[in-house]
C-alpha positions as CSV (number, residue, x, y, z in Angstrom):
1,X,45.7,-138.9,-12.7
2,X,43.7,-140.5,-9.5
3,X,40.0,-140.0,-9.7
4,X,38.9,-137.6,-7.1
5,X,36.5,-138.8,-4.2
6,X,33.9,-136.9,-4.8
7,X,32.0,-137.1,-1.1
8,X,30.1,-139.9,0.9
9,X,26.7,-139.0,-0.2
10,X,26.9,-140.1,-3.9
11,X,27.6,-143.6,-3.0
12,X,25.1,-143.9,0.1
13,X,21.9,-144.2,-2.4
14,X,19.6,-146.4,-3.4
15,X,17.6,-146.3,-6.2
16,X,14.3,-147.8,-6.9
17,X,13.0,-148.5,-10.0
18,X,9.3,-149.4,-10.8
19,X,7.1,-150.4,-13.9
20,X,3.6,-151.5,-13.9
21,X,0.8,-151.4,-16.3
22,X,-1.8,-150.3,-13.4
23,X,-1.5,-146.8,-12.2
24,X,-3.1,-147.3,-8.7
25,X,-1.0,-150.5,-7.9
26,X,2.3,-148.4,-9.0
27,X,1.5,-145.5,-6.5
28,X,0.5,-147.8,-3.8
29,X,3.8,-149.2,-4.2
30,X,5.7,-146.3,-4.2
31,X,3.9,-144.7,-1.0
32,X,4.2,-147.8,0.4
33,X,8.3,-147.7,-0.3
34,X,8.1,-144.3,0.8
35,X,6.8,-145.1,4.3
36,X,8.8,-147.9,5.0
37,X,11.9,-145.2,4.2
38,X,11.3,-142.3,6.3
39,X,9.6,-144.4,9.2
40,X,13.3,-146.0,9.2
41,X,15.2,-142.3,9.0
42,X,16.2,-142.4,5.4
43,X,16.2,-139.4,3.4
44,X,13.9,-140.2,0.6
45,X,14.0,-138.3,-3.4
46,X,10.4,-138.9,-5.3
47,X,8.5,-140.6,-6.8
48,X,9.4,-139.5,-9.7
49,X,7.3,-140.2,-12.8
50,X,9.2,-141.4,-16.0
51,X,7.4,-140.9,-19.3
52,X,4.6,-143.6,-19.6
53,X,6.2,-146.0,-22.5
54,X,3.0,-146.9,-24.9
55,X,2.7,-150.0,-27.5
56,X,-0.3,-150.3,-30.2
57,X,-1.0,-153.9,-31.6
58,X,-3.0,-154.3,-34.4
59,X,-4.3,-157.8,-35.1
60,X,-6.5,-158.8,-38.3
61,X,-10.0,-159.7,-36.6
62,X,-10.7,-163.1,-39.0
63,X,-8.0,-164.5,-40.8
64,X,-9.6,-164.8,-44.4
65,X,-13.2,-162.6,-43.9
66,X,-12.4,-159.0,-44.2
67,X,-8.2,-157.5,-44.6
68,X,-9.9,-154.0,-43.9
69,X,-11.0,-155.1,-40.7
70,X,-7.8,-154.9,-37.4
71,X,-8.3,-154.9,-33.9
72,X,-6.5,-152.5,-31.6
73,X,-4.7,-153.0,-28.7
74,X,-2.7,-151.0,-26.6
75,X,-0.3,-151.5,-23.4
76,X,0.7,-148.7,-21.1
77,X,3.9,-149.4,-18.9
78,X,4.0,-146.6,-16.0
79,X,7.7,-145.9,-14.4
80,X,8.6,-144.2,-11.3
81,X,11.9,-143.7,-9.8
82,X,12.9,-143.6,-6.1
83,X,16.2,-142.2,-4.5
84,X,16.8,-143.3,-1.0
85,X,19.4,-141.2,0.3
86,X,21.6,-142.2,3.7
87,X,19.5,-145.7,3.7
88,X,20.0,-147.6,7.1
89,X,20.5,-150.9,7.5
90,X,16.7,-151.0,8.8
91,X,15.7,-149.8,5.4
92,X,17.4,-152.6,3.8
93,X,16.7,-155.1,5.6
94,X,12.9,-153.6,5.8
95,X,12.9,-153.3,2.0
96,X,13.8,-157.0,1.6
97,X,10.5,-158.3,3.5
C-alpha cells in the first residue's frame, strides 16, 4: 500500500530544541530565535516550555568525621521547544550565524 503524502507543510518545519541550566539565558535565546524568524517571514510555534528535568547529589561532607553529615546539590536543566514553520532560506542561513 503507498504511504499517502500527507501535505507540504509537515515537512517545511524546523524544530529548535534548547536546554540550559539558567532561565534568563534560555529565554534570551529563544526571543532572540524568535526575532531572527519572523523578521525573516517564517511562521514561528512557541516557545514552548518542557518540564524542568531536576537532579539531587548528595556528597558525604568529610570522608571519615561525621557519616550523618551530606551535602546537597541540585541541577536544574530548563527545555524549550521551537517550531519554525515555512522557514526561508534567510532563516537558515540567518540561524547559522
Amino acid at each position: 500500500m503507498a504511504r499517502k503524502d500527507e501535505g507540504n507543510a509537515k515537512n517545511n518545519r524546523l524544530r529548535v530544541k534548547l536546554r540550559s541550566y539558567d532561565v534568563g539565558t534560555i529565554d534570551q535565546s529563544t526571543q532572540r530565535i524568535v526575532d531572527v524568524a519572523i523578521r525573516t517571514g517564517a511562521k514561528v510555534l512557541g516557545p514552548i516550555p518542557l518540564p524542568t528535568k531536576t537532579e539531587i547529589f548528595s556528597y558525604q561532607r568529610a570522608a571519615n568525621n561525621d557519616k550523618r553529615s551530606f551535602e546537597q546539590f541540585e541541577r536544574r536543566t530548563h527545555n524549550r521547544i521551537i517550531d519554525i514553520l515555512e522557514p526561508t532560506p534567510n532563516t537558515i542561513a540567518e540561524l547559522s550565524n
